[in-house]
C-alpha positions in Angstrom: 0.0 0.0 0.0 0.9 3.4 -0.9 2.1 6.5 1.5 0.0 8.8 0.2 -3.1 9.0 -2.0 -2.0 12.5 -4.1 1.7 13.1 -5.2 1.3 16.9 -6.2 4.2 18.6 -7.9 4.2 22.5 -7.6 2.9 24.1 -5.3 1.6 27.2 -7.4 -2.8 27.9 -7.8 -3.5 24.7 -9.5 -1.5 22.2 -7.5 -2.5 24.2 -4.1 -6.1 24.2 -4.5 -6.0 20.9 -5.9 -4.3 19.6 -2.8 -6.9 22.1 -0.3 -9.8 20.2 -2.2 -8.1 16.5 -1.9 -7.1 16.7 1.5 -10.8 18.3 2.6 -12.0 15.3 1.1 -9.7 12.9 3.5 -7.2 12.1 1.0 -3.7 12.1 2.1 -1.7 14.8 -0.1 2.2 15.4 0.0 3.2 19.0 -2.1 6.7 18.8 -3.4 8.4 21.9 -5.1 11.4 23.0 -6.5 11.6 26.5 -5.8 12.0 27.5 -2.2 8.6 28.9 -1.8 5.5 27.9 -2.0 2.7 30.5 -4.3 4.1 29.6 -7.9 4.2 32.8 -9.5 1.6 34.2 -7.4 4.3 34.5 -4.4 4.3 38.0 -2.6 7.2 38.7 -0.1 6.9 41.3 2.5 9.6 44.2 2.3 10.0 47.4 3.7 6.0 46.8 5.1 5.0 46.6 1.7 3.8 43.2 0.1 6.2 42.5 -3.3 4.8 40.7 -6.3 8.1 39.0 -6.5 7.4 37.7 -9.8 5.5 40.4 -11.3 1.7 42.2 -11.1 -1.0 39.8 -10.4 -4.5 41.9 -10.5 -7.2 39.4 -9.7 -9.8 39.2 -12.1 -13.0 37.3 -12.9 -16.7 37.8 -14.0 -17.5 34.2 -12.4 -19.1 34.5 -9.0 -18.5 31.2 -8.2 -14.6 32.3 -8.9 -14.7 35.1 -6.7 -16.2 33.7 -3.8 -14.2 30.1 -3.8 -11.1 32.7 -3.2 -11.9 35.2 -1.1 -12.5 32.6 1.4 -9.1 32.5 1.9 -8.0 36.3 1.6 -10.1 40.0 2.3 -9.6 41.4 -1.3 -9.6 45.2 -1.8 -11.0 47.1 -4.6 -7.9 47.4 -6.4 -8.8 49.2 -10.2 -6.1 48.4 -13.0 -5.1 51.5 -14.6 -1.7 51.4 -16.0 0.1 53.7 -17.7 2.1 53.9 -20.9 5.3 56.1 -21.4 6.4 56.8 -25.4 9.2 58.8 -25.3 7.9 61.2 -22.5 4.9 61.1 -23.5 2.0 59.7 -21.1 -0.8 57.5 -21.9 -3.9 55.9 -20.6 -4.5 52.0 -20.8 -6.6 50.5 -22.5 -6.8 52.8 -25.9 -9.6 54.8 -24.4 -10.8 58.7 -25.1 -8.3 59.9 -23.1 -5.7 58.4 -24.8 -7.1 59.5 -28.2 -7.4 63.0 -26.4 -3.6 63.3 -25.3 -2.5 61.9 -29.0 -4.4 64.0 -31.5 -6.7 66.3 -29.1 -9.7 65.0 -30.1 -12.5 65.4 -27.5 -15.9 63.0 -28.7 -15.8 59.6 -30.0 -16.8 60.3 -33.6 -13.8 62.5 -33.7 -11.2 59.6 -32.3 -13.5 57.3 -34.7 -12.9 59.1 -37.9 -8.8 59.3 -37.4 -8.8 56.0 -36.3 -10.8 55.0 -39.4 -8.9 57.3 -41.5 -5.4 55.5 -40.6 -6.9 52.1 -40.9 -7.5 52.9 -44.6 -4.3 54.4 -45.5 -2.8 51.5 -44.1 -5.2 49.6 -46.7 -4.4 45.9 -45.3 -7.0 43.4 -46.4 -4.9 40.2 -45.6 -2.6 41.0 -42.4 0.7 39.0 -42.9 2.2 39.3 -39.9 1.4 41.3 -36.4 2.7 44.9 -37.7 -0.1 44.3 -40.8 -2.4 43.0 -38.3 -2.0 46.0 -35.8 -2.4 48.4 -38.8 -5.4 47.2 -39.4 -7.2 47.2 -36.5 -6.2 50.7 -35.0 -4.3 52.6 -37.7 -0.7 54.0 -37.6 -0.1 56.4 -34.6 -1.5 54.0 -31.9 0.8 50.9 -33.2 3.5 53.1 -33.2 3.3 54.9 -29.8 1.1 52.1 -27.7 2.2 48.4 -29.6 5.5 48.1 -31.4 8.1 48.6 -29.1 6.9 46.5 -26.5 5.4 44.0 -28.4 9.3 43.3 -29.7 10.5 43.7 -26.4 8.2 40.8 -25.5 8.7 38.3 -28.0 12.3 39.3 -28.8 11.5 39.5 -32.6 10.6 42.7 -34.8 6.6 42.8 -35.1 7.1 41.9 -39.1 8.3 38.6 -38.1 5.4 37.9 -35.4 2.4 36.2 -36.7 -0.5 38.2 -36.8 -2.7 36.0 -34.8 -1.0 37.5 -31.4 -3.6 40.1 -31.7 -7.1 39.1 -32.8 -8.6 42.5 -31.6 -7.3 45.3 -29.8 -9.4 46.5 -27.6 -10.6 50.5 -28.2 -13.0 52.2 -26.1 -14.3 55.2 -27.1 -15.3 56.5 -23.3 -13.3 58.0 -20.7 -12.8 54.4 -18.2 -9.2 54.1 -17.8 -10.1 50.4 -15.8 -8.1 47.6 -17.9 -10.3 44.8 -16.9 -14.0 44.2 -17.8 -14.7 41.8 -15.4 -17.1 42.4 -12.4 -14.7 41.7 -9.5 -10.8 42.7 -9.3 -8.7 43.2 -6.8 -5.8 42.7 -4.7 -5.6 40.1 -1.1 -4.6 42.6 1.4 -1.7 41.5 3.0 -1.0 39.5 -0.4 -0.7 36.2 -2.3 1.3 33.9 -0.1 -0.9 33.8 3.5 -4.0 32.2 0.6 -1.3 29.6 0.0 -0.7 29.3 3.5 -3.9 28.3 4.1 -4.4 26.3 1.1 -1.5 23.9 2.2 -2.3 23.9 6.1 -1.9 20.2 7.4 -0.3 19.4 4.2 2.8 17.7 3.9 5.3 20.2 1.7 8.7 19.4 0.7 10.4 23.3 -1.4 13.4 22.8 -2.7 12.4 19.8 -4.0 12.6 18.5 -7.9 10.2 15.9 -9.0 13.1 14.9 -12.0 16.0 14.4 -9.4 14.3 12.0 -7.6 11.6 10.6 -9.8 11.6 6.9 -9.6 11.2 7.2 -5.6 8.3 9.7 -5.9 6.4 7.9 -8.4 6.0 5.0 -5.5 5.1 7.2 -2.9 1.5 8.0 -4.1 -1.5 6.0 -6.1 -1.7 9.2 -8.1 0.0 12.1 -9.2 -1.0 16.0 -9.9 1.6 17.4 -12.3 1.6 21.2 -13.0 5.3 21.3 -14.5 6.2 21.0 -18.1 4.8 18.1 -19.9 7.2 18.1 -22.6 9.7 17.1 -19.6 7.5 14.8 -17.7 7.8 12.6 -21.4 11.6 13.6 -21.3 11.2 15.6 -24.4 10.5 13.0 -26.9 9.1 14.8 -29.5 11.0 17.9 -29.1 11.1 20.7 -26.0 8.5 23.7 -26.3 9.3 27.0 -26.4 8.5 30.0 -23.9 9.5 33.4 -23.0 11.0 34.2 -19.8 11.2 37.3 -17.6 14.0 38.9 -15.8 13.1 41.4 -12.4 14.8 43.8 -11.1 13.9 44.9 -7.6 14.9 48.0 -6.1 14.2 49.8 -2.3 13.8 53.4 -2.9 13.8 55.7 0.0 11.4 57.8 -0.8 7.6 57.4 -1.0 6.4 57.4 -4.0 8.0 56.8 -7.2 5.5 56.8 -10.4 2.6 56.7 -8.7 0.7 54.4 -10.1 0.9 50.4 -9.6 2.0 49.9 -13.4 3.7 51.9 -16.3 4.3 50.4 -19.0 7.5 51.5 -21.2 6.1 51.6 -25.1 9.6 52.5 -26.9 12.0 50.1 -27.9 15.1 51.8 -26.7 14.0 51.2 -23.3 14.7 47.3 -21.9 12.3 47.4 -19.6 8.5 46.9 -21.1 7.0 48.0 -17.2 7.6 49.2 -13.8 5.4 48.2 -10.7 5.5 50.0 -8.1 4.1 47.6 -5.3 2.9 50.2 -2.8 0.1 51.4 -4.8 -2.0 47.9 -5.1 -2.8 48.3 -1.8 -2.9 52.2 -1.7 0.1 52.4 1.3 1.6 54.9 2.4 5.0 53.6 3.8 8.1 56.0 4.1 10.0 53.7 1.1 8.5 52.2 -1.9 9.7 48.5 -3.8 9.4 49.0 -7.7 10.5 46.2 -10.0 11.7 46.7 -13.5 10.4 43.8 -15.5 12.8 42.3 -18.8 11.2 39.7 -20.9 14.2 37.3 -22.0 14.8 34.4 -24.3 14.1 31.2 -21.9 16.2 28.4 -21.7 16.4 25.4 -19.0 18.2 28.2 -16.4 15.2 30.6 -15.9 11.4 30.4 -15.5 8.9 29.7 -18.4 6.2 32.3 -17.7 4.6 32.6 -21.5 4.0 29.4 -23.5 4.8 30.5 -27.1 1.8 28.9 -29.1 2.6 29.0 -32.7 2.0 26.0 -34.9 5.3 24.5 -34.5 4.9 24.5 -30.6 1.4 23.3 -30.8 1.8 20.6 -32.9 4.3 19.5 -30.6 2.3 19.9 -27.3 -0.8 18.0 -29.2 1.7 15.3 -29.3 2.3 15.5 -26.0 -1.0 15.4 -24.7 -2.1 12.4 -26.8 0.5 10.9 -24.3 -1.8 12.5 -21.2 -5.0 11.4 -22.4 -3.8 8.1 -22.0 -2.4 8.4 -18.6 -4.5 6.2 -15.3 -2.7 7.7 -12.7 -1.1 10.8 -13.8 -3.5 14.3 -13.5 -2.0 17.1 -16.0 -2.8 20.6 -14.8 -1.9 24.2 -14.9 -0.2 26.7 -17.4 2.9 24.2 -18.0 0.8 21.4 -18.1 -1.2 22.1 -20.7 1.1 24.3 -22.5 -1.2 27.9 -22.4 -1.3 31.0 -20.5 -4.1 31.0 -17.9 -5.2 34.1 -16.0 -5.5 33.0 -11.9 -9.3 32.9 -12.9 -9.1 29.9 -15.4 -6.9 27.8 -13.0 -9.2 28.2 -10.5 -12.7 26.8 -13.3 -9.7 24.3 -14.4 -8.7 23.1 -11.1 -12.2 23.2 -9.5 -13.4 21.2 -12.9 -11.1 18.7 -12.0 -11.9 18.1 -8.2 -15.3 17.4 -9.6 -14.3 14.9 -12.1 -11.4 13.0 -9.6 -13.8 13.4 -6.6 -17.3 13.0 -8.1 
């Protein structure tokens, strides 16, 4: 007979909640993962009396009631509105495109006006069948907004000039012809006061958690130590790359303590311009509107991933894809094997999703 019912490895949303759910039921869990901290990306460190988004802004977001109320059983959330900025050379934007973006770029004050120059750019550009992400941007909101608002940091993300992307990055664009500077539409957003980490906390109370802890360096021992598993890593690695290891992008953060108490205020500016190697800085502070004496601001650098940094952002073009379908032909045929999560499944989730996906699965494992 087996230790334990549930081997879960990673102990980010997914494998967390999975493991709350499995263990409420009276199934004996054990959490193993490799960082040295449980929260996946969702960790938040306190420094300076200010709670850090140590691996970059997460704004909680969801139209699903269900959603919202499954987490804010574990945290008080405040009414945290995402506004971020954009800087173009100077220059200072709202996000999303909205009316006072459109205002500050060409001083037009109603939405016909924006409308008509936005129109009027769209058919100079006079792309019918966008070839790649600069065509497709064109298209959809003309040439002064791709310029200022898209290029630059769409190349700083994907670390490829926007003629070489393919144009199916953007589907739409967003463009709001009011004066609401709030980035999400979503009912319910906000921000745990006193951060991520204490909901993980209390996800994982009573539950067995090894950190520091690699599934691959010990794999043979830990696949005898439960009747199942919950794996939220990389698949491709889990099949030891058989057909071929998928691609990501990776993020670099710089953290700084500055002694003074408020730096940009806002919670994010994005930096638009290409000659700039940053694409954003947070500053932490402001998701919970403090008012400490120093402030923690993080300069975030996409990178090119490899096997000594994170994967954050699954690349899913066709090569990639075809490769992860591969891959989860493999899963589908797994008995005792659960695959779950942004690595897992090979595409980017917002916390919201992982919470449907992981709550989907409790029903079907526990039903």
């Amino acid at each position: 007979m087996k230790k334990y019912d549930y081997l879960i490895v990673g102990a980010g949303l997914y494998g967390s909640i999975f493991a709350y759910e499995a263990n409420r039921r009276g199934k004996k869990c054990i959490v193993i993962e490799k960082r040295n901290h449980i929260g996946g990306n969702l960790y938040t460190k306190e420094v300076e009396g200010i709670n850090v988004h140590v691996y970059g802004p997460h704004i909680f977001h969801t139209s699903n009631k269900k959603v919202w109320n499954y987490i804010n059983q574990f945290a008080e959330f405040n009414r945290f509105t995402n506004s971020p900025i954009a800087i173009y050379k100077g220059e200072v934007y709202n996000l999303p495109f909205n009316m006072n973006t459109f205002n500050k770029m060409w001083g037009v004050i109603t939405p016909s006006e924006a409308k008509a120059v936005i129109e009027k750019q769209v058919a100079e550009a006079n792309i019918l069948e966008p070839k790649n992400l600069e065509e497709q941007a064109l298209r959809l909101v003309g040439r002064d907004i791709y310029e200022k608002l898209i290029k630059g940091y769409t190349e700083k993300q994907w670390g490829m000039k926007a003629t070489e992307l393919p144009a199916f990055i953007i589907k739409r664009l967003p463009v709001r012809y009011n004066y609401d500077n709030n980035y999400f539409n979503d009912k319910y957003q906000g921000i745990p006061i006193g951060g991520y980490t204490q909901i993980f906390k209390k996800l994982l109370k009573g539950i067995e958690i090894l950190t520091n802890t690699d599934f691959f360096d010990n794999r043979i021992e830990f696949e005898k130590m439960a009747n199942k598993i919950l794996f939220t890593g990389m698949i491709d690695q889990f099949y030891d790359y058989c057909y071929g290891q998928l691609e990501y992008r990776s993020l670099k953060f710089e953290h700084e303590i500055l002694d003074i108490e408020n730096y940009q205020g806002n919670a994010v500016v994005n930096y638009t311009d290409y000659e700039i190697p940053y694409t954003r800085i947070i500053e932490h502070k402001h998701f919970e509107f403090g008012n400490q004496p120093k402030t923690v601001i993080t300069k975030e650098y996409p990178i090119r991933w490899d096997n000594s940094n994170e994967p954050f952002y699954p690349i899913n073009d066709d090569k990639n894809n075809t490769i992860y379908n591969k891959y989860k032909a493999l899963a589908d045929k797994e008995k005792n094997v659960i695959f779950g999560g942004r690595l897992a499944e090979y595409k980017y989730y917002d916390m919201h999703h992982i919470i449907e996906k992981v709550l989907n699965a409790v029903d079907k494992e526990f039903e």
